[in-house]
C-alpha positions as CSV (number, residue, x, y, z in Angstrom):
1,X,0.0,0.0,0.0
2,X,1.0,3.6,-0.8
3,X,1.8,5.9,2.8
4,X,1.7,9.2,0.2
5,X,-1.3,9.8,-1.5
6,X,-2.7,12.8,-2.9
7,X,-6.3,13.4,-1.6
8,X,-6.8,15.6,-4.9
9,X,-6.2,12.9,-7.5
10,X,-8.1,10.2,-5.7
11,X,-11.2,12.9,-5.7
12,X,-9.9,13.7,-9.7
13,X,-9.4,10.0,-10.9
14,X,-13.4,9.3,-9.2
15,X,-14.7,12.2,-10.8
16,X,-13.3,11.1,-14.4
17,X,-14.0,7.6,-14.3
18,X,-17.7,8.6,-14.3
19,X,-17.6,11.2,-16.1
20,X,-15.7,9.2,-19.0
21,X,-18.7,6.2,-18.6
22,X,-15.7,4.1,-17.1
23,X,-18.0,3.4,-13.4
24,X,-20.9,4.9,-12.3
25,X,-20.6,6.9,-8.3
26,X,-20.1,3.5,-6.6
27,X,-17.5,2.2,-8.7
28,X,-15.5,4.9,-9.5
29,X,-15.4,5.6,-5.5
30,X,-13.8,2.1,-4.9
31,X,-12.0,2.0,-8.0
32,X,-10.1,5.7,-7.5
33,X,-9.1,4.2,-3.7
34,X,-8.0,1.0,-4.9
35,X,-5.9,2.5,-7.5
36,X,-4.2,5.5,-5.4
37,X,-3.5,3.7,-2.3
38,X,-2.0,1.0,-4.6
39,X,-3.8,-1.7,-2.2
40,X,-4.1,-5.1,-2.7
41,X,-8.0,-5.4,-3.6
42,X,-9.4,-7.7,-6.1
43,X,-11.0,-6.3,-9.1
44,X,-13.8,-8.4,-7.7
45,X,-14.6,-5.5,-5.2
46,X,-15.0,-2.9,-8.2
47,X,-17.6,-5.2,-9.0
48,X,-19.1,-5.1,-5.8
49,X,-20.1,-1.6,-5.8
50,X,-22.3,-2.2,-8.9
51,X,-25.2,-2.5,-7.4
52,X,-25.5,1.1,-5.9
53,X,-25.4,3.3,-8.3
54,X,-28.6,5.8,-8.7
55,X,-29.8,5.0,-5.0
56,X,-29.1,1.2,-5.2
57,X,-30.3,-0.4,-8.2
58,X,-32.0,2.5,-9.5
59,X,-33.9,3.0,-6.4
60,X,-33.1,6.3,-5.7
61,X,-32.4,5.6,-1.6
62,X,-29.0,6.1,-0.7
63,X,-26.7,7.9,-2.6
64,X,-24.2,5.1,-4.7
65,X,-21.2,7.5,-4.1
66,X,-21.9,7.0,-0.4
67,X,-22.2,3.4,-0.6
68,X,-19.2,3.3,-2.3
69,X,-17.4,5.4,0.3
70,X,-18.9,3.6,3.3
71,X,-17.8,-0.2,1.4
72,X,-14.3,1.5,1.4
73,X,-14.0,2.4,5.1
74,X,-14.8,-1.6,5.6
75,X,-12.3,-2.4,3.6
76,X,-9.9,-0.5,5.8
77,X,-11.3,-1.2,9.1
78,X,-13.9,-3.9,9.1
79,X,-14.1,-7.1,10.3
80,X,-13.0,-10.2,8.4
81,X,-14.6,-12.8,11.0
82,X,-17.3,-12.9,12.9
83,X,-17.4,-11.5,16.6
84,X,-19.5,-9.4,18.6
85,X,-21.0,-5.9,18.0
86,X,-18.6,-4.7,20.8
87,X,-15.3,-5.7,18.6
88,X,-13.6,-2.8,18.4
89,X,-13.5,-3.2,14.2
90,X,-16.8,-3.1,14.0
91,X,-17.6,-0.2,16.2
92,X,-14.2,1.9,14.6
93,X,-15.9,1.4,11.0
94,X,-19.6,2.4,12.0
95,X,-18.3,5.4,13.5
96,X,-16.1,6.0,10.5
97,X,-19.1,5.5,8.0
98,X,-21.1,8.0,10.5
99,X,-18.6,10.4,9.8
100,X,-18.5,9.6,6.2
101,X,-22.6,10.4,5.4
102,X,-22.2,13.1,8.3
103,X,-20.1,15.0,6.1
104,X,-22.0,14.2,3.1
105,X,-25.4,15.0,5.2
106,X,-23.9,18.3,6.4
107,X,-23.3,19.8,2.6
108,X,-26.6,18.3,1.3
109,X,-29.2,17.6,4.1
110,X,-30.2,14.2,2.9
111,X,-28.4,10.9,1.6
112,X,-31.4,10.2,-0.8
113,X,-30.9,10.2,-4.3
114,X,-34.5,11.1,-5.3
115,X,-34.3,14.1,-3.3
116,X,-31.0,15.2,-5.4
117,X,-32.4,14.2,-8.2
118,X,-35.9,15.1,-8.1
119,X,-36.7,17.1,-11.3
120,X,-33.9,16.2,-13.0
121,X,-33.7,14.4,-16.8
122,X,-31.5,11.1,-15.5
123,X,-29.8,11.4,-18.8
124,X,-29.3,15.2,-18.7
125,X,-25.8,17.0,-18.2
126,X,-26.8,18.5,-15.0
127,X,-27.7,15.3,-13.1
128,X,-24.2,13.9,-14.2
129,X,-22.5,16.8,-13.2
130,X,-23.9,16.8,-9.8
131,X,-23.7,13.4,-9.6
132,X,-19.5,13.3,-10.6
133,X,-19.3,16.1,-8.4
134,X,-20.8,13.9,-5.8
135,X,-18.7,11.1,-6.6
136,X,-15.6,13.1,-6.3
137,X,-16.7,14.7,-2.7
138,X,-17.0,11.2,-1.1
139,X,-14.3,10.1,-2.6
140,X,-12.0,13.0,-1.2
141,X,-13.8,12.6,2.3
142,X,-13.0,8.6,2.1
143,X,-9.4,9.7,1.3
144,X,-9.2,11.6,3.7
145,X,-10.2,9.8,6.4
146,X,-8.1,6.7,5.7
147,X,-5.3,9.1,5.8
148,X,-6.2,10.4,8.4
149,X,-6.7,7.1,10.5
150,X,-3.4,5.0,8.4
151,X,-1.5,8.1,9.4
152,X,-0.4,8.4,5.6
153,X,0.7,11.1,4.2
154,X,-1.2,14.0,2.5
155,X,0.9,14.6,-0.4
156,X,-1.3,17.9,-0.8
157,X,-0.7,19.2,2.2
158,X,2.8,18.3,2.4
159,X,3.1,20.4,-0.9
160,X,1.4,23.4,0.4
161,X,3.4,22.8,3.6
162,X,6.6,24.0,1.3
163,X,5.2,26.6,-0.3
């Protein structure tokens, strides 16, 4: 795994896998992480991410950039076996995805897709600009909290550090 990564390409490379037609929210969420912090995560978990897009199989619920950034603090700090709801994996990783949508929550008042969407053509250039900028947003505040919590280095701030 990388320890420098640069929380403004992770949110860049998200943003222009969807905005390409590479991923959709979801995807390019895990994807971008994957591929910045260099870890060792099947492609298979890409795929996992499929299902959210557009509020979870076109549902509209929950935001698929969200899912994708709360699958991704799971990947980092989740369990791998079963124990209680006391292990301290599981309760560092809820609180983590708390933090995750709190952020979210805090810019946009809801998680819910239809809300963000409501009125919007689905194939029209403003809901895919709101959604990349979306994907991008949860994919610098998943970033940044695995820094954060890895105690990696922010090659962004390092380089504003020196200037």
């Amino acid at each position: 795994m990388n320890k420098e990564i640069s929380i403004k390409k992770v949110r860049e490379d998200a943003e222009g896998m969807f905005r390409r037609g590479e991923f959709y929210c979801s995807e390019a969420v895990v994807a971008s992480i994957r591929n910045n912090f260099g870890i060792d995560m099947p492609e298979e978990m890409i795929a996992m991410a499929s299902g959210f897009p557009v509020g979870i199989g076109k549902s509209k619920c929950v935001c698929g950039a969200v899912s994708g950034g709360v699958m991704m603090m799971g990947y980092f700090f989740g369990r791998k076996e079963g124990t209680n709801p006391q292990d301290p994996k599981s309760v560092k990783t809820l609180e983590l995805a708390n933090e995750l949508q709190g952020e979210f929550r805090k810019n946009h008042k809801v998680l819910c897709c239809s809300v963000h969407t409501k009125g919007m053509d689905m194939a029209s250039g403003e809901h895919k600009a709101q959604c990349i900028s979306f994907t991008g947003e949860i994919a610098e505040t998943a970033a940044r909290i695995i820094v954060r919590e890895l105690n990696l280095v922010d090659l962004d701030k390092e380089k504003e550090a020196a200037c």
